[in-house]
N, C-alpha and C positions, 0 to 999 in steps of 0.2 A: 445389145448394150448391157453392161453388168452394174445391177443393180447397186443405188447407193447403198452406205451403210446406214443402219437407222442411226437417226441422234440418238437417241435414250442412250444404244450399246456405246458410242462413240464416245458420250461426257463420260460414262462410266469406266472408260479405257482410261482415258484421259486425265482424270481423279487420280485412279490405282496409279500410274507410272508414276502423276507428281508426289503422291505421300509415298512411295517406292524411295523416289531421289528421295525425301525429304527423313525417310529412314538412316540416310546417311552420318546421320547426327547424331551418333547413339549414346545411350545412357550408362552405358555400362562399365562399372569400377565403379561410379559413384553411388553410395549408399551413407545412409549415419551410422557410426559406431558405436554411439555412448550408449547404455542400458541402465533402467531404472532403476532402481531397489524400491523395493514393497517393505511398510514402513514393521510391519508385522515379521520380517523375516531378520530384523535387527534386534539384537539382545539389549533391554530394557538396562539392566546391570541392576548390583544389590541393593543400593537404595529408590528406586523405585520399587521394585518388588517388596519391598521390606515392608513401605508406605501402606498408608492405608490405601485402599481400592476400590471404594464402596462409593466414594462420591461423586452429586451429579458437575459437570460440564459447569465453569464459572456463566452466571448470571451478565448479561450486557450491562448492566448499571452494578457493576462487583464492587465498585466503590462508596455503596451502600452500607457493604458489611460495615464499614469503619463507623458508623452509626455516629454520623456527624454534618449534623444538616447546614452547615459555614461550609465544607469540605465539599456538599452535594452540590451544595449555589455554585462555586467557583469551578466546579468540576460544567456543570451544563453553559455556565458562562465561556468556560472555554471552547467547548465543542460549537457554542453560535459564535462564539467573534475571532476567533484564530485564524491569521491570514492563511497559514501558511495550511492548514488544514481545508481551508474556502479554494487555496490554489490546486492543491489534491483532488477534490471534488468538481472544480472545474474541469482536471482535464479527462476525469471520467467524462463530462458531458460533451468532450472533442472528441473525445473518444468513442461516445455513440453517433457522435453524427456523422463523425467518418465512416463509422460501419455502415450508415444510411447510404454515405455515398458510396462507397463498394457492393451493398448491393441492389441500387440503382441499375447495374451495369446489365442485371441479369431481366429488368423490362427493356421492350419495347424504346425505340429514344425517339420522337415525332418533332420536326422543327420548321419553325414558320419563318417567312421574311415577305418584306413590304416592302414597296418601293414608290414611290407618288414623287413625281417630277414636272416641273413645267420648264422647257427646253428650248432655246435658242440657238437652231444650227446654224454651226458655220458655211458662210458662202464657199467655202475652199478648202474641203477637207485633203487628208493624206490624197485619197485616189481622187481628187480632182473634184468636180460638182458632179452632185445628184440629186434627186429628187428633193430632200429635201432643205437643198444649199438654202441659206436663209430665212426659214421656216420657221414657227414657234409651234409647236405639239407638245402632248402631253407623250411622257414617255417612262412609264409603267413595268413594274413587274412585281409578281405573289408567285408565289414556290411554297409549297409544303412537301417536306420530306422526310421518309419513316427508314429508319435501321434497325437491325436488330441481330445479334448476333449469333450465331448458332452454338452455343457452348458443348460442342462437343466430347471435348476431355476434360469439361469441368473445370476452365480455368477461373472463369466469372463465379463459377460456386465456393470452389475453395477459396479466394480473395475476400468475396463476403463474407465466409465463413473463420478465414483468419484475421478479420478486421474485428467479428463479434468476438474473438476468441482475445483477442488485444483488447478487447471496452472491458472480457471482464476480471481480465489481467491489470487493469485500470482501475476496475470497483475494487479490488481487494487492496491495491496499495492505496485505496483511499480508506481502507477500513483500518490498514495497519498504522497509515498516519492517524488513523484518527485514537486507536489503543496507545500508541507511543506518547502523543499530546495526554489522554487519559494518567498515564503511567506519570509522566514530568511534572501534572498539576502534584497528584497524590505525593510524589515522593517530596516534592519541593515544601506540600503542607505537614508532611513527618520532620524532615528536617525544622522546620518553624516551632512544631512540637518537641522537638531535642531540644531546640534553642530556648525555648522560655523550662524547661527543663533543668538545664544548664544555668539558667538565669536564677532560679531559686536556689540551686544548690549557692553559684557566686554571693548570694544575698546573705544568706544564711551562713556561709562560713566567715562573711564580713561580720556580720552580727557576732559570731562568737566569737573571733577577734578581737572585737571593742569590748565585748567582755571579758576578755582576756586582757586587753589593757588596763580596764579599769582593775581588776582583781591585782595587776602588778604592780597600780599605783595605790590601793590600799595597802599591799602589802610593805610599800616603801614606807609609806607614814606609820605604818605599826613598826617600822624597826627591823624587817621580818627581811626585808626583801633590798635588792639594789634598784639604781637609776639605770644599767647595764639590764637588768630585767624587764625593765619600762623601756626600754629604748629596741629591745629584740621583740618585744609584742607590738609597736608599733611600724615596726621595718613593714610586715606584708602587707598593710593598711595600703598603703597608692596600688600595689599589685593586682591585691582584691578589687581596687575599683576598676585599674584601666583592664581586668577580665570583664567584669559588670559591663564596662562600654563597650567593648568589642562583640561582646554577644548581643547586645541594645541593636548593635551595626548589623550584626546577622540578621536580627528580624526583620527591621525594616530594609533588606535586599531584599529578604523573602517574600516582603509586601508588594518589592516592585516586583519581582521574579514574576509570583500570582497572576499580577496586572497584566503582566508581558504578554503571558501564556493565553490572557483572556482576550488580547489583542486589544488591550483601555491602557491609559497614559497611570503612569504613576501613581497620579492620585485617588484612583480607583482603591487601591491596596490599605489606602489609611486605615480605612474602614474596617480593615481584620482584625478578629480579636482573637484570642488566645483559642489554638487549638483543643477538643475534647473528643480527641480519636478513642474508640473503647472497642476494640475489634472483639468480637464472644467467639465467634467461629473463624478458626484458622482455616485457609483450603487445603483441601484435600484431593487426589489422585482419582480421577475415572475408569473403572473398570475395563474399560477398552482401549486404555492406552497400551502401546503405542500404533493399533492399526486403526482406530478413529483422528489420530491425530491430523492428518489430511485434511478431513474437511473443518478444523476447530483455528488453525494458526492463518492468519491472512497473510504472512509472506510464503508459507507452502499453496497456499491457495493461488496467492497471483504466481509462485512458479509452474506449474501445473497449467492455469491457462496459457501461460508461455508456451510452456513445451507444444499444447495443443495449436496454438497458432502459428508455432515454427514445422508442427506436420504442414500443416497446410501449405506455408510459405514454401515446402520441396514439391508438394502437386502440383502449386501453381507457377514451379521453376521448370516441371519433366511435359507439362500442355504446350509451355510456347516450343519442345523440341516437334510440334506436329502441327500443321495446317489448320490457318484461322478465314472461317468463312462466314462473311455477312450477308445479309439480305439486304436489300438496297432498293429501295421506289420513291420514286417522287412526282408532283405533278406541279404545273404552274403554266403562268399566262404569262405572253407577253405583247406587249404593244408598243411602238415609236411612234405613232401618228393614231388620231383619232379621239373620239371623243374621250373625256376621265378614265369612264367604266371600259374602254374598250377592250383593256388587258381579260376581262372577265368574260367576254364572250368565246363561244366556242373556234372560232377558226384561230384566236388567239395562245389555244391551251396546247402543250405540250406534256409528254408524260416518259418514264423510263420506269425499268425494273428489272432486276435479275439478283443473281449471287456475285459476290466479289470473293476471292480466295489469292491467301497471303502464304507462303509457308517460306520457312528458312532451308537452303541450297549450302551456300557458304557461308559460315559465319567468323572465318579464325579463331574458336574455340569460345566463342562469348557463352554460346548456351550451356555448355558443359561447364563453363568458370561460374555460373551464373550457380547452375545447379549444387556445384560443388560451393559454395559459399553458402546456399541455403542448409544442405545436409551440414555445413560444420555449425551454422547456428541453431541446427536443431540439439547435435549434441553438446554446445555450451548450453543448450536452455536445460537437456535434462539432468547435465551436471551440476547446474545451477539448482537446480529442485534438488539431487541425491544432497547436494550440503544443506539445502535445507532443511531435509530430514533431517538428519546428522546434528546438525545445533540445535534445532529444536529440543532433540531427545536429549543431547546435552544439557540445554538451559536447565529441561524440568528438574533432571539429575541433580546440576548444581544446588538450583533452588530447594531440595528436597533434603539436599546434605547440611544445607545453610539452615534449615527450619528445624531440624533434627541438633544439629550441633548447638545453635541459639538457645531451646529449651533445657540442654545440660546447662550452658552460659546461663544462664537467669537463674538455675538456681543458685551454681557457685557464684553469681555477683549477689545473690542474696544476702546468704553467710558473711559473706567478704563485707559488706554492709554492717552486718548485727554484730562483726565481731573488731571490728574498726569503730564503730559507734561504743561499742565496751571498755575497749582501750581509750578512746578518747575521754570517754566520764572516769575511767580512774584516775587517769593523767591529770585530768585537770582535778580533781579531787585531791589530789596527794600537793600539786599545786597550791590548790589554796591553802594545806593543813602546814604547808612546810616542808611535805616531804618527800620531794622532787622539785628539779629545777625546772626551767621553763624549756629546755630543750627537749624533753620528753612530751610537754605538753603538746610540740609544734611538731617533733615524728608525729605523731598519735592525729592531730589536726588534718596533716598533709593524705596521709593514711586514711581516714575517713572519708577526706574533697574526693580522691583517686577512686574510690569505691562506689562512692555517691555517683560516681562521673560514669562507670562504669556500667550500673544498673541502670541509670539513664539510657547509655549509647546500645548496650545488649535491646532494650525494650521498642527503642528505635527501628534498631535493625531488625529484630521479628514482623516489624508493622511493614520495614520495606520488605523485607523475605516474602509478607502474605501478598502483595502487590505485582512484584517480580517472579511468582510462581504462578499467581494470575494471568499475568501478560505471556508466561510460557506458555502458558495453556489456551492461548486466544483469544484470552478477555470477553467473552462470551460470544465470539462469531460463528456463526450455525449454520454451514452450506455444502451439508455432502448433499441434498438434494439438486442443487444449483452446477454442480461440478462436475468438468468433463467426463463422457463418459470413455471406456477403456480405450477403446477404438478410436476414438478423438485423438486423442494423443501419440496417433503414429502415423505415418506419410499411407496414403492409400495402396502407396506399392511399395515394397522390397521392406519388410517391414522387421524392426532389427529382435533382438531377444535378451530378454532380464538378464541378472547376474545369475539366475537359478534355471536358466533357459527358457522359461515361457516367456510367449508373447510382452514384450516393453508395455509394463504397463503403469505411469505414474501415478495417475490417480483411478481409483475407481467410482461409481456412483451407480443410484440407481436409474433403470432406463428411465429417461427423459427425452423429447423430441428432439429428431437431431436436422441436419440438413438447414438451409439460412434461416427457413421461419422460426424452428423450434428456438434456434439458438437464438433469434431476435427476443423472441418470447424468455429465454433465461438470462440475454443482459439486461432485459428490462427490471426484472427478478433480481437480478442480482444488485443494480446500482440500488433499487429500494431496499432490501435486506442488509445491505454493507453500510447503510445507512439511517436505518430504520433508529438506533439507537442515539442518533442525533437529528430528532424533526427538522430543528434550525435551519441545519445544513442538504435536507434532504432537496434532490433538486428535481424543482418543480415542471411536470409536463418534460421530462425527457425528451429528448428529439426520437420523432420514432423511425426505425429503422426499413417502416415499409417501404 
């Protein structure tokens, strides 16, 4: 008689044919097409280069420089009560806990059940009477059962790993709401500053007004002068005021604006008093712009972990084209009749165990749609990063041209000041003497207001320029240590190529641990670092990802 075949060779036949068939399902055409750009391989343009070079990386508390301790209160005020900034940071901590459940997947899963019954059989069941028609027993059952699943093509790795890579795609846009809230306090307290700005000048040119009336009505009682004179120095009088009230209205918006922003009701804001912004140091350009700029802008940063966790999302779309196999055991007791414990003795216990295997045969094209959906959101994410680069280097440009161009403005609103202030004292001199009418004196008035207005709004806009060249620069967020490394950011297979043909590489870093511990270990780094510059809001005991 001819001998069986062994099991061993048998299952191992039997494996190879099924992932054979399950070859059928192939990968091929589908690839991502978008390619990075390297921030370093993009031309800075003339006015960055022009800039100074020399300085370091904005400060986390940059809003220091304004050397205004009302301006710092409202600034940390806002960073602990901002709803909307609290909602940001929430959903980093959903965001780690889901990483926790993704990678759950890759232990052991162990599960228990209980079952404690006191029973009353029926005299006459479906098949008639038996033993125990009419009986009261205990009727029992305990099962424990273990899975596990054998992650072969690393579909359970890369999941966990594209779940860490979303928590710290998550830290960063809680870092960027939290510069943009940073950015709306500051600007909102510059405008406050224009406004009681504004406020003095409207004061002051009421003031000279009423001294201009009075001078018109001396000059009528000497003989000198008409009622027609008195009546045109009196016109601007209601104008000048209802400016004075309109700007009174601006400040106290800006009182509530403050409040808003600090997430406190209105009357929080009373309590402001007049701005005393004095910036000494304007910022300046870091010598490693723009191939540092990567790890400094928190929306380059959350694009970047995108892209990295849209590789993953194609590794873990190219594992389900292959065979998923568990390990499966369980043991348990059962009992219908007998004493409570009786489920626990041995003639009661039953036990199972082997491998379970799943693979896809036919699918109508789900895996390959599946596939091809992941690779197109790989390349919106790193298209989504290439404009991030892109505006980023933008902003800083804008902002560099706006702080360059401002410092010419101040001085010509200077001049335009001292030489509108000149004309005004001769006008009204020649005024009082006789010799000039009043309509020169009110050119010369309007001419002065215009200029006054001027060097206000230029001194304004310099404070916002230092502010919005800060927030280009990433308001002091510090994470090329924390950030993907190269490899991260591309699908583990068919892997695409930059615009200069090497390997896609959006961000770079230095080596850091990789695989799900490491990266549990740099969300946890990352949501405290993204956060570190508002204690308030840092959130406490993370969920951990073990």
């Amino acid at each position: 008689m001819q001998s069986p075949v062994p099991k061993g060779i048998a299952a191992a036949a039997v494996l190879t044919i099924l992932i054979t068939i399950a070859g059928c399902a192939s990968t091929g055409g589908i690839a991502p097409q978008a390619s990075g750009i390297e921030p370093s391989s993009l031309d800075a343009g003339n006015a960055i280069r022009a800039a100074n070079a020399d300085a370091q990386w904005p400060a986390a508390d940059w809003w220091r420089a304004y050397n205004d301790p009302q301006l710092n209160q409202w600034i940390e005020a806002a960073q602990a009560g901002n709803p909307s900034l609290a909602a940001a940071q929430a959903r980093v901590r959903e965001a780690m806990s889901m990483a926790g459940v993704a990678r759950s997947a890759l232990s052991p899963q162990v599960n228990g059940s209980l079952s404690i019954q006191r029973q009353k059989w029926a005299d006459n069941v479906y098949y008639g009477p038996g033993p125990l028609a009419g009986e009261q027993s205990w009727n029992n059952t305990g099962t424990l059962g273990l899975s596990y699943h054998l992650d072969i093509w690393g579909k359970d790795k890369n999941a966990a790993e594209r779940a860490l890579d979303a928590a710290h795609a998550s830290a960063a846009d809680a870092r960027a709401a939290q510069l943009e809230l940073e950015g709306n306090v500051v600007r909102t307290y510059i405008e406050m500053s224009l406004n009681y700005a504004l406020l003095d000048i409207a004061k002051a040119t009421l003031q000279q007004q009423q001294q201009i009336v009075d001078l018109a009505s001396r000059r009528l009682k000497g003989g000198i002068g008409t009622q027609l004179e008195v009546s045109q120095a009196e016109t601007p009088i209601p104008e000048y005021e209802r400016q004075i009230d309109e700007i009174e209205e601006k400040i106290a918006l800006g009182r509530n604006q403050l409040a808003a922003l600090a997430g406190k009701g209105p009357g929080a804001g009373d309590s402001i008093q007049r701005p005393t912004l004095a910036l000494n140091t304007p910022a300046g350009l870091p010598s490693a712009l723009p191939a540092d700029l990567i790890g400094h802008r928190p929306d380059v940063v959350a694009a970047r972990w995108t892209v990295a966790a849209q590789a993953r999302g194609i590794d873990v779309a190219k594992a389900d084209f292959y065979p998923d196999i568990n390990l499966l055991a369980s043991i348990g007791g059962y009992a219908a009749m007998g004493p409570l414990f009786q489920f626990l003795k041995d003639p009661a216990h039953s036990w199972s165990a082997g491998p379970a295997l799943s693979l896809p045969i036919l699918d109508g094209g789900r895996l390959r749609s599946q596939l091809g959906a992941a690779s197109a959101g790989y390349d919106e994410a790193v298209d989504r990063y290439n404009q991030s680069i892109v505006g980023a280097l933008k902003d800083i440009s804008d902002q560099v041209i706006r702080i360059r161009s401002l410092s010419t403005q101040a001085g010509d609103a200077d001049r335009s000041v001292a030489a509108a202030r000149k004309n005004y004292d001769l006008a009204r001199e020649g005024y009082r003497r006789g010799l000039t009418d009043y309509l020169n004196v009110l050119i010369a008035q309007n001419q002065l207001l215009a200029a006054q207005v001027g060097v206000a709004k230029v001194q304004a806009e310099q404070l916002g320029a230092h502010a919005s060249l800060v927030t280009a620069l990433g308001g002091g967020l510090d994470e090329p240590a924390n950030g993907p490394q190269a490899s991260e950011t591309l699908p583990a297979h068919g892997k695409g190529k930059t615009q200069s043909g090497a390997a896609a590489q959006p961000a770079s870093a230095p080596a850091t641990p990789s695989g799900p511990a490491g990266r549990a270990d740099r969300a946890t780094a990352n949501v405290t670092a993204n956060t570190s510059a508002n204690p308030a809001r840092t959130p406490a005991g993370a969920p951990a990802t073990e």
